[in-house]
C-alpha positions in Angstrom: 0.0 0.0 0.0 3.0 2.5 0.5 4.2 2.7 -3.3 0.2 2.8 -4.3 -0.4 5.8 -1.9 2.8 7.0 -2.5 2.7 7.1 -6.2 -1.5 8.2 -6.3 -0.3 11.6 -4.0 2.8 12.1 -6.4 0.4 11.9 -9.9 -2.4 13.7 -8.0 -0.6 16.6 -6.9 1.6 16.7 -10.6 -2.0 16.5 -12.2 -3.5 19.7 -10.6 -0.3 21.7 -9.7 0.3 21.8 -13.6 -3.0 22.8 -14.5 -3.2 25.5 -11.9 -3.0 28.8 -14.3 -2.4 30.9 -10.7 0.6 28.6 -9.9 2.1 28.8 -13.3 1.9 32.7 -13.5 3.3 33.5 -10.2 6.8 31.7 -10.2 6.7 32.9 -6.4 3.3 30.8 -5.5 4.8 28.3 -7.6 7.8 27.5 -5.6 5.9 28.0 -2.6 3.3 25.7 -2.8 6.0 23.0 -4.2 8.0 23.4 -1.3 4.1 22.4 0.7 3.7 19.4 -1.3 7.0 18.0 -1.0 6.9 18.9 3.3 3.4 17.5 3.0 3.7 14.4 1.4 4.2 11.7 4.3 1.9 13.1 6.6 -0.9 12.8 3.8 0.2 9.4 2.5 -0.3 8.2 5.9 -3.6 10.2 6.0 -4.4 8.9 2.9 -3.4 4.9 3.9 -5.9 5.1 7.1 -8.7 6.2 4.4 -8.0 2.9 2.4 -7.8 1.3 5.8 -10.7 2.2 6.7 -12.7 1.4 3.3 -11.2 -2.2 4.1 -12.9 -2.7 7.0 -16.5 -0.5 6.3 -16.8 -1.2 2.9 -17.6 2.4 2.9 -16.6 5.2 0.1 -18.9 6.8 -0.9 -20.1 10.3 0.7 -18.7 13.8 0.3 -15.7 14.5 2.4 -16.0 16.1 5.3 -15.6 20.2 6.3 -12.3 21.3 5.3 -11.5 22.8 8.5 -12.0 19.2 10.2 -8.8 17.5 11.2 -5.4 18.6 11.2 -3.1 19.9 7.7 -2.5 16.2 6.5 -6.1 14.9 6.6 -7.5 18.0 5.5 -5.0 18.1 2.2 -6.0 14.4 1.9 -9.6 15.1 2.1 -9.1 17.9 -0.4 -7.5 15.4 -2.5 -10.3 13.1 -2.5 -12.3 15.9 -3.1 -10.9 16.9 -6.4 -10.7 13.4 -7.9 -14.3 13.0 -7.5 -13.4 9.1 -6.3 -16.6 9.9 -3.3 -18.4 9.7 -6.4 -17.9 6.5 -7.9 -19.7 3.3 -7.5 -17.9 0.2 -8.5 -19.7 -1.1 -11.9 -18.0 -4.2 -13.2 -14.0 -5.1 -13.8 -14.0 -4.9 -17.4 -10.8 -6.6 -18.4 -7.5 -8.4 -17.0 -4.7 -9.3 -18.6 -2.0 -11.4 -16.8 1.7 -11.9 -17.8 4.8 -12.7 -15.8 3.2 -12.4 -12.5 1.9 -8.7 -13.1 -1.8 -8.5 -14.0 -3.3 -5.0 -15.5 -7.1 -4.3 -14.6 -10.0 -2.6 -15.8 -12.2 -1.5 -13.0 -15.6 0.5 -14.5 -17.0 3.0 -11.9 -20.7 5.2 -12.6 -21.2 8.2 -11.3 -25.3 8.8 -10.8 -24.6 12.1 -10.3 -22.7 13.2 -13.4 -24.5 10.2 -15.6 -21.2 9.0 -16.9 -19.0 5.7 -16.5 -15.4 5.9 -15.4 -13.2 3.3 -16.4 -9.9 3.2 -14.0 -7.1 0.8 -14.6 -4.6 -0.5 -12.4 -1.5 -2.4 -12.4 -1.0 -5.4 -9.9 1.5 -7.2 -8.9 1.2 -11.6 -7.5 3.2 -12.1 -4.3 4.7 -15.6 -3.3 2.3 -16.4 -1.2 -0.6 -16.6 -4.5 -2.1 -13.5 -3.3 -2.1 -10.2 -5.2 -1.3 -6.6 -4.6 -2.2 -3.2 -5.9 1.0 -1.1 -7.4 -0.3 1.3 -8.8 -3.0 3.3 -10.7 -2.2 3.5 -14.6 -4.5 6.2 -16.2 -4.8 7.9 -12.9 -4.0 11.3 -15.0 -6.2 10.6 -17.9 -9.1 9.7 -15.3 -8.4 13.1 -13.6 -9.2 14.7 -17.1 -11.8 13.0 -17.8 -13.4 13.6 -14.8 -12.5 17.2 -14.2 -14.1 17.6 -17.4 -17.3 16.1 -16.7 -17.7 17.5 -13.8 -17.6 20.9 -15.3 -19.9 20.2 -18.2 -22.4 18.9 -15.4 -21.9 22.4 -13.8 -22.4 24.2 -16.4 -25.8 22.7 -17.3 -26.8 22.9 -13.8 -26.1 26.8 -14.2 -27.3 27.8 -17.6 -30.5 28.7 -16.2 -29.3 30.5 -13.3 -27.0 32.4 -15.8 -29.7 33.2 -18.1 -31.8 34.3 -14.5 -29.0 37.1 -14.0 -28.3 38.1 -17.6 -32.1 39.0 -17.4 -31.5 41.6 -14.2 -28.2 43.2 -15.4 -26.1 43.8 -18.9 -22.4 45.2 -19.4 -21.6 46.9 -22.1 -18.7 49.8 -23.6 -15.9 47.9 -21.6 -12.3 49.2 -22.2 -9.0 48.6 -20.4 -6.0 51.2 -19.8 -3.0 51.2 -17.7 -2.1 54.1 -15.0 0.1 54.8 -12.5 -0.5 53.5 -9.1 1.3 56.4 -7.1 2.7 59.7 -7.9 6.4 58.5 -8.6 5.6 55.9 -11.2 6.5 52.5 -8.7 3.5 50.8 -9.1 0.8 50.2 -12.2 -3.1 49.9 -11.8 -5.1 48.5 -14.8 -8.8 50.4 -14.8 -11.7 49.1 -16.6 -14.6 51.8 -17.7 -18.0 50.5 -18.9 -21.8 51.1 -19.1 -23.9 48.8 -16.2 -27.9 48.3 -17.3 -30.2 47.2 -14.0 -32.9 45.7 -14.4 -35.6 43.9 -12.1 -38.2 44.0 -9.6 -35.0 43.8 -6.5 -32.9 46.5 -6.1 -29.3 45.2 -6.9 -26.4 46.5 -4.2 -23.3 44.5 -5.7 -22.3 42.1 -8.1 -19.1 39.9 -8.7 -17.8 38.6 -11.8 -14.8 37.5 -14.0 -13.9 39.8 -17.1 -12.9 37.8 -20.4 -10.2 39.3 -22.7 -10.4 38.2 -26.3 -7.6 38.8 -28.9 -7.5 38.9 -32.4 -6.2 35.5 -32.8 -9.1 34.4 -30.3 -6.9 33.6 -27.4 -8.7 34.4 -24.6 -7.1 35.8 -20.7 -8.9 35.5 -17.5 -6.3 37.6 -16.2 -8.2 40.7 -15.2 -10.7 40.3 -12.6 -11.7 37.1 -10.5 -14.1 38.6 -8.6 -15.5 41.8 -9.8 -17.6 44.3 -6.8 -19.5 46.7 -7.6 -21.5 49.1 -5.9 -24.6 51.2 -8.1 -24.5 54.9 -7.2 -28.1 54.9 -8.3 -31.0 52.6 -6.4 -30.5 49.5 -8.1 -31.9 50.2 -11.4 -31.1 51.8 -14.2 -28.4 52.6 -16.1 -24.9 54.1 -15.0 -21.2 54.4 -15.9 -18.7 52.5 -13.9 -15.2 51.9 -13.1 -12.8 49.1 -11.8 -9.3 48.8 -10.6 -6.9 46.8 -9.3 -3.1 47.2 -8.8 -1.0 44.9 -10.8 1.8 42.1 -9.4 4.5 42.7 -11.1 5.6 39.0 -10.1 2.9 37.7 -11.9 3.4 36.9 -15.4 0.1 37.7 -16.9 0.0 40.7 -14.9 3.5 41.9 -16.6 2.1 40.8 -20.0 -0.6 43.6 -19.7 2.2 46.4 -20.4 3.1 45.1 -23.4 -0.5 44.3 -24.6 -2.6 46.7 -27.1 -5.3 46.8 -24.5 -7.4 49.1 -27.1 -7.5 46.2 -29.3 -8.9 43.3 -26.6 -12.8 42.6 -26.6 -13.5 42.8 -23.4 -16.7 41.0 -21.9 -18.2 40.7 -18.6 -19.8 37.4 -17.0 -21.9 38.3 -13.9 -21.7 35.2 -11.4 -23.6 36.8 -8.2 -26.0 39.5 -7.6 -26.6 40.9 -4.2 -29.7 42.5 -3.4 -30.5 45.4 -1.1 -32.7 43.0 1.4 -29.3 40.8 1.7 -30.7 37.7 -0.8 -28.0 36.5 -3.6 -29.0 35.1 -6.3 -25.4 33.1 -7.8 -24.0 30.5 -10.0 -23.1 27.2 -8.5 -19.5 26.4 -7.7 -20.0 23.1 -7.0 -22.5 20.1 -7.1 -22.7 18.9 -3.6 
């Protein structure tokens, strides 16, 4: 069970550390949370071995992990783990295929997942002891798996949101955004990127604030999510109605996509807004879903 856990944490972590886009534009955050992952590692094997044990002797998987906050640093990176594989979400189907050579035998398991109405097929390698018996080694399509599920997941989301989306494209509209860059302070140290646009409210609520993420589109159709993750803004007016607007933010200068923005033509980007929560004067919300649980 060591090399299995061992190896699962080491593909695990490889998997979504890569396809981080924070992580891989902040060479900073990148080192740091390397340096966590590799001080990390046996306390969350372990933490990850009792889990196993403990499936052994319940027969129990699935169920969504517990609170974050529960437990100490190991168990809660290990539940966080589990979280993002999706694995509390499988049910065991049927083993699909073995094939057996030279003691080592590879093998199809087939998991279904209710919730996102899709099979899984996961296969792993195993190795036959002396005594006739056989163990687990490891988990061969444990990255493609993550993919596959990852996606999914996210196309699952997305349905569940479209109409929640179309709800709050109904009750607000951006329009007329455009990007420039300005100084942050007087002597020239520091850079902010402000984005000017035209807000149209709409409803029978007055709205107070919204968030949102702004999508930059070039001409060859690459598009950044490098602006704004979350996007607050506060109507001057009662809620309805339309206004002008403006949002800032100070760049990092050790992020990468942050330093990209200097050399950008900002004028020529096609800039759209995507409006994820509403908050209304009475204190209700009315938001996209970040997860399915």
């Amino acid at each position: 069970m060591d090399t299995l856990t061992s190896s699962t944490y080491d593909q695990m972590a490889d998997y979504f550390f890569s396809n981080d886009q924070d992580l891989q534009d902040s060479p900073f955050a990148r080192n740091l949370v390397q340096g966590m992952v590799i001080s990390l590692k046996p306390s969350v094997v372990e933490s990850m071995k009792e889990g196993a044990r403990d499936y052994i002797k319940t027969g129990k998987l699935n169920g969504a992990p517990e609170k974050e906050n529960a437990g100490n640093q190991a168990d809660q990176a290990a539940r966080n783990l589990e979280k993002k594989s999706g694995i509390y979400m499988l049910t065991l189907k049927e083993v699909t295929e073995t094939e057996k050579a030279d003691g080592l035998a590879s093998v199809g398991l087939k998991f279904h997942s209710v919730k996102l109405n899709h099979d899984f097929t996961i296969r792993i390698k195993m190795r036959q002891l002396q005594d006739g018996t056989w163990e687990v080694v490891s988990i061969e399509n444990l990255k493609e798996y993550l993919k596959e599920f990852t996606s999914s997941y996210q196309a699952a989301l997305d349905k569940a949101n479209k109409p929640i989306q179309k709800k709050i494209d109904s009750q607000i509209k951006i329009t007329g955004l455009s990007a420039e860059i300005v100084p942050g302070d007087e002597f020239g140290f520091s850079k902010r990127l402000v984005i000017t646009g035209q807000m149209k409210l709409s409803g029978n609520k007055v709205i107070n604030k919204i968030d949102g993420i702004i999508k930059a589109r070039e001409n060859n159709g690459k598009v950044h999510d490098i602006f704004f993750n979350n996007i607050e803004i506060e109507p001057d007016s009662d809620g309805t109605g339309s206004e002008e607007f403006a949002i800032g933010r100070e760049l990092n200068p050790f992020i990468e996509s942050d330093k990209k923005l200097e050399d950008m033509n900002l004028s020529a980007l096609q800039l759209t807004c995507h409006v994820s929560r509403i908050v209304y004067s009475d204190g209700s919300t009315l938001e996209l879903k970040t997860s399915l649980n």
